[in-house]
C-alpha positions as a Markdown table, in Angstrom:
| # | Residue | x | y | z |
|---|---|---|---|---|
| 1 | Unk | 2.5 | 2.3 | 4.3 |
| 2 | Unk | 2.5 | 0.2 | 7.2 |
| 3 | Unk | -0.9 | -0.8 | 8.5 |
| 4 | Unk | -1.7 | 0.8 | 11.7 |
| 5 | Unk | -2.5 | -2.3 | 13.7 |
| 6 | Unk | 1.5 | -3.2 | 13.1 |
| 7 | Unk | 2.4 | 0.0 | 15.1 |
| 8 | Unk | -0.1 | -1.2 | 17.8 |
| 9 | Unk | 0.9 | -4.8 | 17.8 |
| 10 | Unk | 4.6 | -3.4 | 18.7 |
| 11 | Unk | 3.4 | -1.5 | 21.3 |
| 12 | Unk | 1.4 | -4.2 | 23.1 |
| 13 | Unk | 4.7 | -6.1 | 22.6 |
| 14 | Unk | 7.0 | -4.0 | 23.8 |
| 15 | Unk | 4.9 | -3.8 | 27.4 |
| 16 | Unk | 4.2 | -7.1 | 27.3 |
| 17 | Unk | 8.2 | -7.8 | 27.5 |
| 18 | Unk | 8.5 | -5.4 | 30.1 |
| 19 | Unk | 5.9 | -7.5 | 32.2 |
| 20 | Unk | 3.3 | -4.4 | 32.4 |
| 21 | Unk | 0.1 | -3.8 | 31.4 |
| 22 | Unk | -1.5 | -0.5 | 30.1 |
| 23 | Unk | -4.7 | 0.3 | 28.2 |
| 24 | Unk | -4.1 | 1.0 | 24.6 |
| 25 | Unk | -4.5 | 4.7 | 24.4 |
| 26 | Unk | -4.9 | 4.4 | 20.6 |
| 27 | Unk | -8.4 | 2.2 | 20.4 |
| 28 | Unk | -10.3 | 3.0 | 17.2 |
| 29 | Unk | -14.2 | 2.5 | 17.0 |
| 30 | Unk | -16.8 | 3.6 | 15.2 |
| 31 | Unk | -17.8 | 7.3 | 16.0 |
| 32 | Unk | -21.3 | 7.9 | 15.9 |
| 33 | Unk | -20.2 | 12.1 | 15.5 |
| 34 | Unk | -18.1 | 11.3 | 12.4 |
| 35 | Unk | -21.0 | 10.2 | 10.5 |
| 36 | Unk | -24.8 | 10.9 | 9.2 |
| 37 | Unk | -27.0 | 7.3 | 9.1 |
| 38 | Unk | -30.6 | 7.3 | 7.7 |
| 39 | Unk | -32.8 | 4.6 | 7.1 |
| 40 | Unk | -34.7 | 4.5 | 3.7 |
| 41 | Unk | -38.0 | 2.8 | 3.9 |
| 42 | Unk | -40.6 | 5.7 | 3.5 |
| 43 | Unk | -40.8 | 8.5 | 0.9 |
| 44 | Unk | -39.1 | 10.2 | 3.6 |
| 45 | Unk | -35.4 | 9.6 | 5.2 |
| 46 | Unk | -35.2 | 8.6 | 9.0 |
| 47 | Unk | -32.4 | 9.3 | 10.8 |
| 48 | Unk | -30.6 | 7.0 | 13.1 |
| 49 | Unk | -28.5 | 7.9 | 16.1 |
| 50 | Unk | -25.7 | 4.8 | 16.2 |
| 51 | Unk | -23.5 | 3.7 | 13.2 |
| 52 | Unk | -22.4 | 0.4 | 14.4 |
| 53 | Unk | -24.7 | -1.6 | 12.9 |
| 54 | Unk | -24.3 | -0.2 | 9.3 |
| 55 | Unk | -20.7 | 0.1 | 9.6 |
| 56 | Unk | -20.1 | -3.7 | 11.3 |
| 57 | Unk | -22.1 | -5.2 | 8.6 |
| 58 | Unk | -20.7 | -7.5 | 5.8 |
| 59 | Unk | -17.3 | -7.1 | 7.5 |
| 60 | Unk | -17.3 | -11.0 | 8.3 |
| 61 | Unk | -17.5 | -13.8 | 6.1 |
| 62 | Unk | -19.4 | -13.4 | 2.4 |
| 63 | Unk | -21.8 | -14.9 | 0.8 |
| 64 | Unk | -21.7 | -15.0 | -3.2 |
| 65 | Unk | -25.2 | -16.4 | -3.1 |
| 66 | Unk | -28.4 | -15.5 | -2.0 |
| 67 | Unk | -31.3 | -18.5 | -1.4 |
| 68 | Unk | -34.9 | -18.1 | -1.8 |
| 69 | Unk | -37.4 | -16.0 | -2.9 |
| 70 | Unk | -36.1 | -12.5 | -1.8 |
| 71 | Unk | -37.9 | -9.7 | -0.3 |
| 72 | Unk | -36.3 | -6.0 | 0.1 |
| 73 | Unk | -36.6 | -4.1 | 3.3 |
| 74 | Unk | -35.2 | -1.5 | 4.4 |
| 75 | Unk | -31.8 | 0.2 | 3.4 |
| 76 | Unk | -29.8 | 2.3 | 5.7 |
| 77 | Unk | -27.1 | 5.1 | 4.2 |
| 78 | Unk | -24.0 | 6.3 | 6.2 |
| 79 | Unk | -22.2 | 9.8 | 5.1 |
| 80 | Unk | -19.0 | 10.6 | 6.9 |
| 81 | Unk | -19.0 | 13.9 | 5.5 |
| 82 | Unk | -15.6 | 15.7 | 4.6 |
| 83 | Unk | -14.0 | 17.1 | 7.6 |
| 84 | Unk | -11.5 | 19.0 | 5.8 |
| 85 | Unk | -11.1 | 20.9 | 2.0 |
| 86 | Unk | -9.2 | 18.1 | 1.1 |
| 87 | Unk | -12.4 | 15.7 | 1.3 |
| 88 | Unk | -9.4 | 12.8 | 2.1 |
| 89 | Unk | -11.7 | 11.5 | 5.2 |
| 90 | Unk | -15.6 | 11.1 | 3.0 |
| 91 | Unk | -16.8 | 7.9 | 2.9 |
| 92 | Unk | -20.3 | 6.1 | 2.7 |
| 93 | Unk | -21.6 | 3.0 | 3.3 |
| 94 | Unk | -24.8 | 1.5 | 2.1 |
| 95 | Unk | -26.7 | -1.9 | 3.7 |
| 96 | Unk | -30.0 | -3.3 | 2.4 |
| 97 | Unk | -31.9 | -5.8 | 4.6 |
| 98 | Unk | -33.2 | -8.5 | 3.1 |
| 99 | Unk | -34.8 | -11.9 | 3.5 |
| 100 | Unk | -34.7 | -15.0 | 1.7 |
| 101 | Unk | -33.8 | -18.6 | 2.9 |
| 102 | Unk | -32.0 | -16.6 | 5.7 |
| 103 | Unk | -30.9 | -13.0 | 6.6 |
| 104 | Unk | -29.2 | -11.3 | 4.7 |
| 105 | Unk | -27.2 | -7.8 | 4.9 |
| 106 | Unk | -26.6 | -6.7 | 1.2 |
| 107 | Unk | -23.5 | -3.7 | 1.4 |
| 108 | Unk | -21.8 | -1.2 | -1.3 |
| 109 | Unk | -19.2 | 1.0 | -0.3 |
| 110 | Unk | -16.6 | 3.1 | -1.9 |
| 111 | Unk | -14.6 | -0.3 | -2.7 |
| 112 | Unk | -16.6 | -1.3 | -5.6 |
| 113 | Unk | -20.0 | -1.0 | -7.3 |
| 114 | Unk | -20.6 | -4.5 | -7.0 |
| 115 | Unk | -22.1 | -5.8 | -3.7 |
| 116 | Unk | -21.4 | -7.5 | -0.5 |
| 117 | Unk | -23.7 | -9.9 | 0.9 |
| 118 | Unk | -23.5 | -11.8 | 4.3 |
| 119 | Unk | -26.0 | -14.2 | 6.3 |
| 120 | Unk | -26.7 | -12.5 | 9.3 |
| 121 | Unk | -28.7 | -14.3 | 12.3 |
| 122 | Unk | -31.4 | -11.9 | 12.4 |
| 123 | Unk | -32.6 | -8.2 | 11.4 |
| 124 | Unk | -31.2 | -5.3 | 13.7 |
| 125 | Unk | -34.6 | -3.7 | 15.6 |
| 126 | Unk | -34.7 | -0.6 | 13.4 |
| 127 | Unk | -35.5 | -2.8 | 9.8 |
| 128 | Unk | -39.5 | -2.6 | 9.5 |
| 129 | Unk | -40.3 | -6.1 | 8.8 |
| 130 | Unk | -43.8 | -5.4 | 8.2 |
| 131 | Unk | -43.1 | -3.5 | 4.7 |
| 132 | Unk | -40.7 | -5.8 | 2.8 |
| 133 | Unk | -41.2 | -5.9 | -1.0 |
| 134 | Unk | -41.2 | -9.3 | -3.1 |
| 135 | Unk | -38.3 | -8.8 | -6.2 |
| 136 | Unk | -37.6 | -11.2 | -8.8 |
| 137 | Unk | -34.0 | -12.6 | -9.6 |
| 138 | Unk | -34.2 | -11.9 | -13.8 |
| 139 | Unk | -36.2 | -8.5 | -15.2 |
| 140 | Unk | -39.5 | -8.9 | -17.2 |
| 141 | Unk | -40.5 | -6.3 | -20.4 |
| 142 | Unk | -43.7 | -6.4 | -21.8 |
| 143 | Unk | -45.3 | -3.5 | -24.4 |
| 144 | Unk | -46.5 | -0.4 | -22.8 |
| 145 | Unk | -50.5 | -0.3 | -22.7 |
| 146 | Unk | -52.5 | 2.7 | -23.6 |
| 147 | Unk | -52.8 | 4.0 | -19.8 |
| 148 | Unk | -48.8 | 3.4 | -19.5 |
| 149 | Unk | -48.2 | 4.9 | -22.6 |
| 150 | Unk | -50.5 | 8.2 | -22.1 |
| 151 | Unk | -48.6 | 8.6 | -19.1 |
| 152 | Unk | -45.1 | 8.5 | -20.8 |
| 153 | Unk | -46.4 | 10.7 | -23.1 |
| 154 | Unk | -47.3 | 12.9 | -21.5 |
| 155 | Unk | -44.1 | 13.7 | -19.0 |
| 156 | Unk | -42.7 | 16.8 | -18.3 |
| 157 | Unk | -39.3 | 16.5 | -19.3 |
| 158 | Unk | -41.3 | 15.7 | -22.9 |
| 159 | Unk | -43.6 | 18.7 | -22.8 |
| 160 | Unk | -40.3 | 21.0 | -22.1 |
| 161 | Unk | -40.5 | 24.0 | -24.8 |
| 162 | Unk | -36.8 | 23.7 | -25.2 |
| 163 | Unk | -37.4 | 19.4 | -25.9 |
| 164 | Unk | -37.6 | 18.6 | -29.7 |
| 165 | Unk | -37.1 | 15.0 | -29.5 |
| 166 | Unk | -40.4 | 13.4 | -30.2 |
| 167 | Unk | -41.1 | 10.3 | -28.9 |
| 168 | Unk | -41.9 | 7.0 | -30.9 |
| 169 | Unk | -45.6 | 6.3 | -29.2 |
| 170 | Unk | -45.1 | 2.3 | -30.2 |
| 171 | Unk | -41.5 | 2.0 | -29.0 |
| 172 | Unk | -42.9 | 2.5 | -25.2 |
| 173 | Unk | -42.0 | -0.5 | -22.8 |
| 174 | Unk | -42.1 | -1.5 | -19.3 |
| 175 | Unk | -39.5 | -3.2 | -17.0 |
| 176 | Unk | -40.3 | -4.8 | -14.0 |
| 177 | Unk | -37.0 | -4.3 | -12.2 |
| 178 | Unk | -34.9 | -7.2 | -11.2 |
| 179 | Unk | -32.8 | -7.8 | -8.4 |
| 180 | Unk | -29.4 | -6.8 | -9.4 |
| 181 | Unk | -28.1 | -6.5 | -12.8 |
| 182 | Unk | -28.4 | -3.8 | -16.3 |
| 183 | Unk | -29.6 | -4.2 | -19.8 |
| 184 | Unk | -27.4 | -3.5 | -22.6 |
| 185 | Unk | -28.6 | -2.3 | -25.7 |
| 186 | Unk | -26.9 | -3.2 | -29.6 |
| 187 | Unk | -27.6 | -2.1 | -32.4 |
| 188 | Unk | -27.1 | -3.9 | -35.8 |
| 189 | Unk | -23.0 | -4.7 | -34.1 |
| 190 | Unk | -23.0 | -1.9 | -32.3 |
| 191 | Unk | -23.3 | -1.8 | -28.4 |
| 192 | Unk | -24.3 | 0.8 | -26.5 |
| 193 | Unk | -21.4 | 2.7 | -24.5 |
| 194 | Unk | -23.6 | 2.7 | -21.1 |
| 195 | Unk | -26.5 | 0.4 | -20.1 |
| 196 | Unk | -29.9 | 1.2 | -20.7 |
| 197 | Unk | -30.8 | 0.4 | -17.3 |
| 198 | Unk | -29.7 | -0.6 | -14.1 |
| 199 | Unk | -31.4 | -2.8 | -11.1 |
| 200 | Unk | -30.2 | -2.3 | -7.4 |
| 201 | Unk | -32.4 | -3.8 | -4.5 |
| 202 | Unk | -33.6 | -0.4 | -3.8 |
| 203 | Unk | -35.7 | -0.5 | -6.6 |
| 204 | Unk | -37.9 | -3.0 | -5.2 |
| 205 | Unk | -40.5 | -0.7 | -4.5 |
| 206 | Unk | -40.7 | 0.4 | -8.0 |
| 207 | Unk | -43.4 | -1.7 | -10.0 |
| 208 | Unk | -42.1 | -0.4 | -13.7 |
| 209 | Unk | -39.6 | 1.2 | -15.2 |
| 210 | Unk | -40.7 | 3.1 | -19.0 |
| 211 | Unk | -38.6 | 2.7 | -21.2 |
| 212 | Unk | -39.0 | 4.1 | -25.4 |
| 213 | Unk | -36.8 | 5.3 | -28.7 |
| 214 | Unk | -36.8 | 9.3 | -29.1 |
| 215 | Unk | -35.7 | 11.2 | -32.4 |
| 216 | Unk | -34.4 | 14.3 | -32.5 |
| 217 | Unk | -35.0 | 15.7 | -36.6 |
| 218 | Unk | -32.4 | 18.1 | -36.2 |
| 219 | Unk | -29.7 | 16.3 | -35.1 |
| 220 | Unk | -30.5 | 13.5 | -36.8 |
| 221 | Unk | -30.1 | 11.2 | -33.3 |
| 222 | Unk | -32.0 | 8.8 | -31.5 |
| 223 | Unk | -32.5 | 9.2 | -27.8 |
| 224 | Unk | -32.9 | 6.7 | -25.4 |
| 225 | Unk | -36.3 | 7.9 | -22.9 |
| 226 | Unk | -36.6 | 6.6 | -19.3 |
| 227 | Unk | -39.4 | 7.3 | -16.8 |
| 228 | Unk | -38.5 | 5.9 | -13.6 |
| 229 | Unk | -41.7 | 5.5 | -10.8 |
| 230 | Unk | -43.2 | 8.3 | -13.1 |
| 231 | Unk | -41.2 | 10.9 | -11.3 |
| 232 | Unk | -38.1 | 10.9 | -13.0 |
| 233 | Unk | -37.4 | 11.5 | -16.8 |
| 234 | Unk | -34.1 | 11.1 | -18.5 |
| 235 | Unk | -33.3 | 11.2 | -21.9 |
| 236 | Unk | -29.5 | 10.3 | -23.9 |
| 237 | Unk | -28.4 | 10.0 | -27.6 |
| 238 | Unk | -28.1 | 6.1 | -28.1 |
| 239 | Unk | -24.8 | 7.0 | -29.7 |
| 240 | Unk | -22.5 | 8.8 | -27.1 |
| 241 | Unk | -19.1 | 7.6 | -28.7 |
| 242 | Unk | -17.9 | 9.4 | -31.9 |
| 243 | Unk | -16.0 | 6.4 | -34.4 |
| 244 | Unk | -12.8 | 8.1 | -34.8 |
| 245 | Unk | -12.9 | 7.2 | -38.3 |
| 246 | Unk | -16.6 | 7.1 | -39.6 |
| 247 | Unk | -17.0 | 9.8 | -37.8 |
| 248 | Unk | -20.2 | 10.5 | -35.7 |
| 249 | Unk | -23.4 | 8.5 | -36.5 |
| 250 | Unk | -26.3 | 10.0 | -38.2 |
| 251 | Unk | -29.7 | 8.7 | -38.6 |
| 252 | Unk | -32.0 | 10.4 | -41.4 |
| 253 | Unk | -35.4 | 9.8 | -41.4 |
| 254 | Unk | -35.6 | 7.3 | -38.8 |
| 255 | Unk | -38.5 | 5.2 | -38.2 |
| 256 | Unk | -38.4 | 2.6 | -35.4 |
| 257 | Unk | -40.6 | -0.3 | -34.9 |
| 258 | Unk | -41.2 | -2.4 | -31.6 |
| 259 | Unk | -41.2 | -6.3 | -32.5 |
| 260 | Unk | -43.1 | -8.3 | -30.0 |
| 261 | Unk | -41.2 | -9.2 | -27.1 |
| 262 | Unk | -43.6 | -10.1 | -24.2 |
| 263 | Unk | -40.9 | -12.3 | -21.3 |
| 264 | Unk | -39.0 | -12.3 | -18.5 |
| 265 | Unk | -35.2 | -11.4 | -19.8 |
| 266 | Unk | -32.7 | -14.4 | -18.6 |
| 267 | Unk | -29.1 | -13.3 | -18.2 |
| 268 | Unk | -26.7 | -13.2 | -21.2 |
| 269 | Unk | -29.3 | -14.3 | -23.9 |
| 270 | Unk | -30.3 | -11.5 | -26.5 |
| 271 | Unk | -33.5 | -10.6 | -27.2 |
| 272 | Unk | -35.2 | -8.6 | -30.4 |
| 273 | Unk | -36.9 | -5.4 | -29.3 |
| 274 | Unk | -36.6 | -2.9 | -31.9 |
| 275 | Unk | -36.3 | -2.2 | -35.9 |
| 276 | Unk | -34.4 | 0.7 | -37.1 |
| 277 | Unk | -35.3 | 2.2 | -40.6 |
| 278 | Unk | -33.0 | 5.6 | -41.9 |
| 279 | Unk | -30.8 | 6.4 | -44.5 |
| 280 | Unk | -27.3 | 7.1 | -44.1 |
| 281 | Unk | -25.4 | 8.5 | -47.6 |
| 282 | Unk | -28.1 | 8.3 | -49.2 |
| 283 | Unk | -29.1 | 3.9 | -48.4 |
| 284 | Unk | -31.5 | 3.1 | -46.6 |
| 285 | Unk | -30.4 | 1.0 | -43.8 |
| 286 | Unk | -31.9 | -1.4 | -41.6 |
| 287 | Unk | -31.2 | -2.5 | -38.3 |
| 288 | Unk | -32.6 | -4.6 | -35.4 |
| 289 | Unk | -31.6 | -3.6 | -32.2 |
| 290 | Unk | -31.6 | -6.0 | -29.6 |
| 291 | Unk | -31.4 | -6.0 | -25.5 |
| 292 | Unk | -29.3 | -8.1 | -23.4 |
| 293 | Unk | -29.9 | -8.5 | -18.9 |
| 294 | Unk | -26.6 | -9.2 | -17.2 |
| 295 | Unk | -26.8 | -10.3 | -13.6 |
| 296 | Unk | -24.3 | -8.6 | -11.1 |
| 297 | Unk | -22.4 | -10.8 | -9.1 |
| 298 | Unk | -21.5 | -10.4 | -5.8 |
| 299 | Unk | -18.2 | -9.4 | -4.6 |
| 300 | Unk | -15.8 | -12.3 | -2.9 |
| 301 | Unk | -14.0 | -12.3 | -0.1 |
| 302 | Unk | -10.4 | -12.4 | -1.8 |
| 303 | Unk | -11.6 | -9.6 | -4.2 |
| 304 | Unk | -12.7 | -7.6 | -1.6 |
| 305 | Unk | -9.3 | -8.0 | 0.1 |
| 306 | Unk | -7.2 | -7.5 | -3.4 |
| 307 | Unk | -9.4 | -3.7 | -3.2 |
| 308 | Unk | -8.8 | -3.2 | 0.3 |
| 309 | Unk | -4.4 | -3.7 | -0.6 |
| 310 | Unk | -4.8 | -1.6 | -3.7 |
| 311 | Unk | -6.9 | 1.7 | -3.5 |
| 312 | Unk | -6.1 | 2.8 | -7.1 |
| 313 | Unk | -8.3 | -0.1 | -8.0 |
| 314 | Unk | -11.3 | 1.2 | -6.0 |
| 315 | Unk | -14.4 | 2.6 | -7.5 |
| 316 | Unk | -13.9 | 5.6 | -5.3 |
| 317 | Unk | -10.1 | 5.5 | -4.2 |
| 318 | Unk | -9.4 | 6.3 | -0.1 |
| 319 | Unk | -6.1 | 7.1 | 1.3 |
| 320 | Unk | -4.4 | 4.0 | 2.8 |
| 321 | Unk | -3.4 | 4.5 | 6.1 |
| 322 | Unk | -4.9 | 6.6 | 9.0 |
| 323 | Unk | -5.3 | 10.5 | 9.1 |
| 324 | Unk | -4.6 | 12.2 | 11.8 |
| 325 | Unk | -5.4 | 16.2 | 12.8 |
| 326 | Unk | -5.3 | 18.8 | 15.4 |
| 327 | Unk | -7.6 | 21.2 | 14.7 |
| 328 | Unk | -9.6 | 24.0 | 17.1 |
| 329 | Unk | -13.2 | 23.6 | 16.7 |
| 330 | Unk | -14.9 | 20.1 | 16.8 |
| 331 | Unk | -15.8 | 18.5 | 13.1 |
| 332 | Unk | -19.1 | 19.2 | 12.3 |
| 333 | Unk | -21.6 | 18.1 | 9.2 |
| 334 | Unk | -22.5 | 21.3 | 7.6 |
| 335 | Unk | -18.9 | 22.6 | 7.5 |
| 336 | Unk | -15.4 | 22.3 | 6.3 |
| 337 | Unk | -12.7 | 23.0 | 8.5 |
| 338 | Unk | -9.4 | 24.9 | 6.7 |
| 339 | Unk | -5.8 | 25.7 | 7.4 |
| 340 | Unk | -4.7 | 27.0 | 9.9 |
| 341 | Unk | -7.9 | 26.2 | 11.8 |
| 342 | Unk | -6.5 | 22.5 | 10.8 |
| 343 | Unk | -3.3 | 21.0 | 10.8 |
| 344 | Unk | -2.8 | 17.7 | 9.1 |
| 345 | Unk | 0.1 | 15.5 | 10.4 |
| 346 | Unk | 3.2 | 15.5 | 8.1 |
| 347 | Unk | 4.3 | 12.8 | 6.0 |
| 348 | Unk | 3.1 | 9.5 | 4.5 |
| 349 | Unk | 4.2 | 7.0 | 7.7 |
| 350 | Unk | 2.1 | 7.7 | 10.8 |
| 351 | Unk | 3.2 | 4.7 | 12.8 |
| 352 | Unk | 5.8 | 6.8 | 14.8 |
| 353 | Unk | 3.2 | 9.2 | 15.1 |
| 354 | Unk | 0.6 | 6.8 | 16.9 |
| 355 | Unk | 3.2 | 4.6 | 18.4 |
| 356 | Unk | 3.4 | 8.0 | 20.2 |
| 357 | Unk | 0.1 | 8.1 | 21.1 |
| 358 | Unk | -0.4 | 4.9 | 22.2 |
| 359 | Unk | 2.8 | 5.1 | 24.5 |
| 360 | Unk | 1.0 | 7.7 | 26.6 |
| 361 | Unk | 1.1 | 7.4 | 30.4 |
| 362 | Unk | -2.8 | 7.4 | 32.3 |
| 363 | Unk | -2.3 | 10.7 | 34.4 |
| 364 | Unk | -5.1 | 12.3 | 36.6 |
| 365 | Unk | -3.8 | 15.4 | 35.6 |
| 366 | Unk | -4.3 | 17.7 | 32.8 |
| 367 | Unk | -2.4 | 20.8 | 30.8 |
| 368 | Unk | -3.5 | 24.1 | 29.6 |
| 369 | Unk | -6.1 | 24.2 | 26.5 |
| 370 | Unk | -3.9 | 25.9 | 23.5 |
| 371 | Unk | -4.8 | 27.2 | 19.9 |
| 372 | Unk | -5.5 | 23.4 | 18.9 |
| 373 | Unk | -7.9 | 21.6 | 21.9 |
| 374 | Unk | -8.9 | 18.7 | 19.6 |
| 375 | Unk | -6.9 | 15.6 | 18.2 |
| 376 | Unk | -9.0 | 13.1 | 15.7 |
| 377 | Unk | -7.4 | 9.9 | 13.9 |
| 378 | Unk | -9.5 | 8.5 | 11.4 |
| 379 | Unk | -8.8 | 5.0 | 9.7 |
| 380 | Unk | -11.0 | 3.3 | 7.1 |
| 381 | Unk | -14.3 | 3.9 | 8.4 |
| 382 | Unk | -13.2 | 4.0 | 12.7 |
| 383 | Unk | -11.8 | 7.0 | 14.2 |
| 384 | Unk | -11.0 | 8.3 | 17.5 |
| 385 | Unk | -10.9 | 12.4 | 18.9 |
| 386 | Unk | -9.4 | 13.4 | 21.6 |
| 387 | Unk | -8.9 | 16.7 | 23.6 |
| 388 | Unk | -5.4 | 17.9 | 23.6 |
| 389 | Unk | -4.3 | 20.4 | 26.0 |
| 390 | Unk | -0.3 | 21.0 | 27.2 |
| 391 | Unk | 2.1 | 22.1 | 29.8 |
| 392 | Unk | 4.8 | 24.8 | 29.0 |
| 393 | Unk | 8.4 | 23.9 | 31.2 |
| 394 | Unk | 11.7 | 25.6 | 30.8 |
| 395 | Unk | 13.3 | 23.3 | 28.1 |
| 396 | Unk | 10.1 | 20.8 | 26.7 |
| 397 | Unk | 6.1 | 21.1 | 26.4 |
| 398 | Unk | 4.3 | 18.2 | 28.1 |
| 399 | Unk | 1.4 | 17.3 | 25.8 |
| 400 | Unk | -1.9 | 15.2 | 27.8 |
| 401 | Unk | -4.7 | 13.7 | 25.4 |
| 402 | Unk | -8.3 | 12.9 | 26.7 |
| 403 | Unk | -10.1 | 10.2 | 24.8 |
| 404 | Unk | -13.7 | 12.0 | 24.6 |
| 405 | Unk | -15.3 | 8.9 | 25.0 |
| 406 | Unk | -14.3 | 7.4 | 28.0 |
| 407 | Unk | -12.6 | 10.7 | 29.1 |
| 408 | Unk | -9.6 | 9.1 | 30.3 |
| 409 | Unk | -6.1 | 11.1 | 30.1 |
| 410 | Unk | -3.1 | 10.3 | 29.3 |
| 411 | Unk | 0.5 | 12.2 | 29.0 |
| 412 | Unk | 3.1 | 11.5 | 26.2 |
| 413 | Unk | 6.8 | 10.7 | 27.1 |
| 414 | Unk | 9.4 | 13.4 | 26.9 |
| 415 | Unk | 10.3 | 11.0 | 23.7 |
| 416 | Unk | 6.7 | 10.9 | 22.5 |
| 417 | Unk | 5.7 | 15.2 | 22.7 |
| 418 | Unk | 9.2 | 15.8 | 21.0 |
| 419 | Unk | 7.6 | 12.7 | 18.1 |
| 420 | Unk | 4.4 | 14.4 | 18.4 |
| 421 | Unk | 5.2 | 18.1 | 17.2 |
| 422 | Unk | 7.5 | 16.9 | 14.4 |
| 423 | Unk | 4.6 | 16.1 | 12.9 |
| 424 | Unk | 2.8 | 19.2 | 13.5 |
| 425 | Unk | 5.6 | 21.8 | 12.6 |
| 426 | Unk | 3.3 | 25.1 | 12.4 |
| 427 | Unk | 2.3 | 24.0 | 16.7 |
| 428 | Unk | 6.1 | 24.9 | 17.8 |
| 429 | Unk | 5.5 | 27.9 | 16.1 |
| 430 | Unk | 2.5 | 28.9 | 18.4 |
């Protein structure tokens, strides 16, 4: 698809040939309506009323490296919620404040797991720099003490009547979280499918994460057991992927034994933790399982581009190319809005579609309100509404659209309504 700016560019070039000036009708923006923002800081979200600043962050020049000792603060979460049962408009946007040789805006989005980072000159007013948390680059495990261990032990997702994994008391560890990065676990050659953990910068409030070997006797597995700021248990078999050929793994009479490991974990270097003891066909088998930290890297500026050109590549794919509705009540966050309360513009290309749009004439006047009142573009993470209304004559329907943020109107060409309903077929039928 063409990109939308092309359509605008032609426009501005078309007037500018003709030696006039007009305002570009079509002018996308952030819309602060479109979307939900809180600020994490406190056990308890705050909401905040603009998006700008979350949205406009990291979409300059990137840094691949952050300098200094780094503290955390605050991290701010933008939902634009689904407007339609398609879901074709959600999309979030996550920045983390932090400080370390300079300023730093650290953002994930729906491009990539990986983060963003960009040198900022300071903190926007909202970011409590009074509460910032110290976290270290590289992770550090040490045994579980009694107190830690009691604790573990005495969990409720362990104490569940339906639970009959038992834990391994000794295998208890701690993790003191690092900045960005996940621990892989092996056994004997044998990796696990999924990381034991994960660190994000918004665990930098967490002092440990708990981490020990489970056995369930019946099903002759070994689970994985995390307690996470002694809140949240989880528990998985250490062997989620059947060998097509062996077949799936079985562990009888397993015994495991913690081998002294008391450092911080540097990246890509393997460390001992564990000793597995079991029989399998009847031999007794024994295996050390070891634990590996690989940092994250941050994303670049030409593979941030290379997702932006190619949204099958994206973590969480978006449509390419703006959407574009008429629909009769205004979007709102606790609802979906459905056909034929909704009508989504026809077809793949929308250029003619804005070029349309953007063509309209400023006019004092208005039309009548119709069925569908409200016209809304949305494009990445902008947007722009307007209020539709329209003008019955003999042989053609004159169509006006108010932008509702600066409440200007503006009329389409005779060329421009005729453009305008072919992509809304079901409207000639009203």
């Amino acid at each position: 698809m063409k990109k939308l700016a092309s359509a605008l560019v032609l426009s501005m070039g078309l007037l500018a040939s003709c030696g006039g000036e007009k305002p570009d009708v079509v002018n996308l923006s952030y819309v602060d309506a479109h979307w939900t923002v809180n600020k994490y800081s406190l056990e308890q979200p705050e909401a905040l009323e603009s998006v700008d600043e979350t949205l406009q962050a990291c979409t300059g020049e990137l840094t691949t490296e952050l300098k200094g000792d780094l503290t955390v603060y605050d991290t701010v979460i933008a939902n634009r919620h689904q407007m339609t049962d398609t879901g074709d408009e959600y999309a979030y946007k996550s920045v983390t404040y932090i400080k370390g040789d300079e300023h730093y805006a650290l953002c994930r989005d729906m491009l990539s797991e990986r983060f963003q980072a960009e040198v900022i000159e300071s903190f926007p007013p909202f970011v409590d720099t009074q509460n910032g948390k110290r976290i270290q680059r590289n992770p550090f495990i040490e045994p579980a003490d009694e107190t830690t261990q009691a604790e573990f032990l005495d969990a409720d997702g362990l104490l569940e009547p339906n639970n009959a994994v038992e834990p391994f008391a000794d295998t208890i560890v701690t993790f003191i979280p690092a900045f960005h990065g996940e621990v892989e676990l092996t056994i004997g050659d044998r990796q696990l499918a999924f990381p034991v953990l994960m660190f994000d910068p918004m665990m930098a409030h967490i002092d440990e994460v708990k981490v020990a070997i489970g056995y369930h006797p019946d099903e002759k597995k070994p689970y994985v057991l995390l307690m996470l700021a002694d809140l949240y248990f989880t528990m998985s078999p250490l062997d989620e992927i059947i060998d097509p050929v062996k077949g799936e793994q079985s562990y009888e009479e397993l015994t495991v034994k913690r081998l002294p490991l008391r450092s911080e974990l540097l990246p890509d270097k393997s460390y001992p933790l564990y000793e597995f003891n079991y029989t399998r066909d009847g031999k007794a088998v024994t295996e050390i399982a070891t634990i590996t930290y690989r940092a994250s890297e941050l994303l670049t500026i030409s593979e941030q581009k290379a997702l932006k050109d190619n949204p099958e590549e994206q973590y969480m794919p978006t449509v390419s190319g703006p959407l574009i509705y008429l629909h009769q009540q205004p979007f709102n966050h606790e609802s979906t809005l459905t056909y034929p309360t909704i009508l989504r513009a026809v077809g793949n290309e929308m250029d003619d579609l804005i070029q349309a749009i953007d063509s309209a004439e400023p006019t004092k006047r208005t039309g009548n309100q119709g069925d569908y009142r409200y016209l809304t573009i949305v494009d990445g993470l902008k947007g722009q509404e307007f209020e539709v209304t329209y003008k019955q004559r003999s042989k053609k329907l004159d169509i006006y659209v108010t932008d509702r943020s600066t409440e200007e109107t503006y009329k389409l060409t005779s060329e421009g309504a005729e453009t305008f309903l072919s992509y809304f077929p079901d409207l000639k039928k009203k």
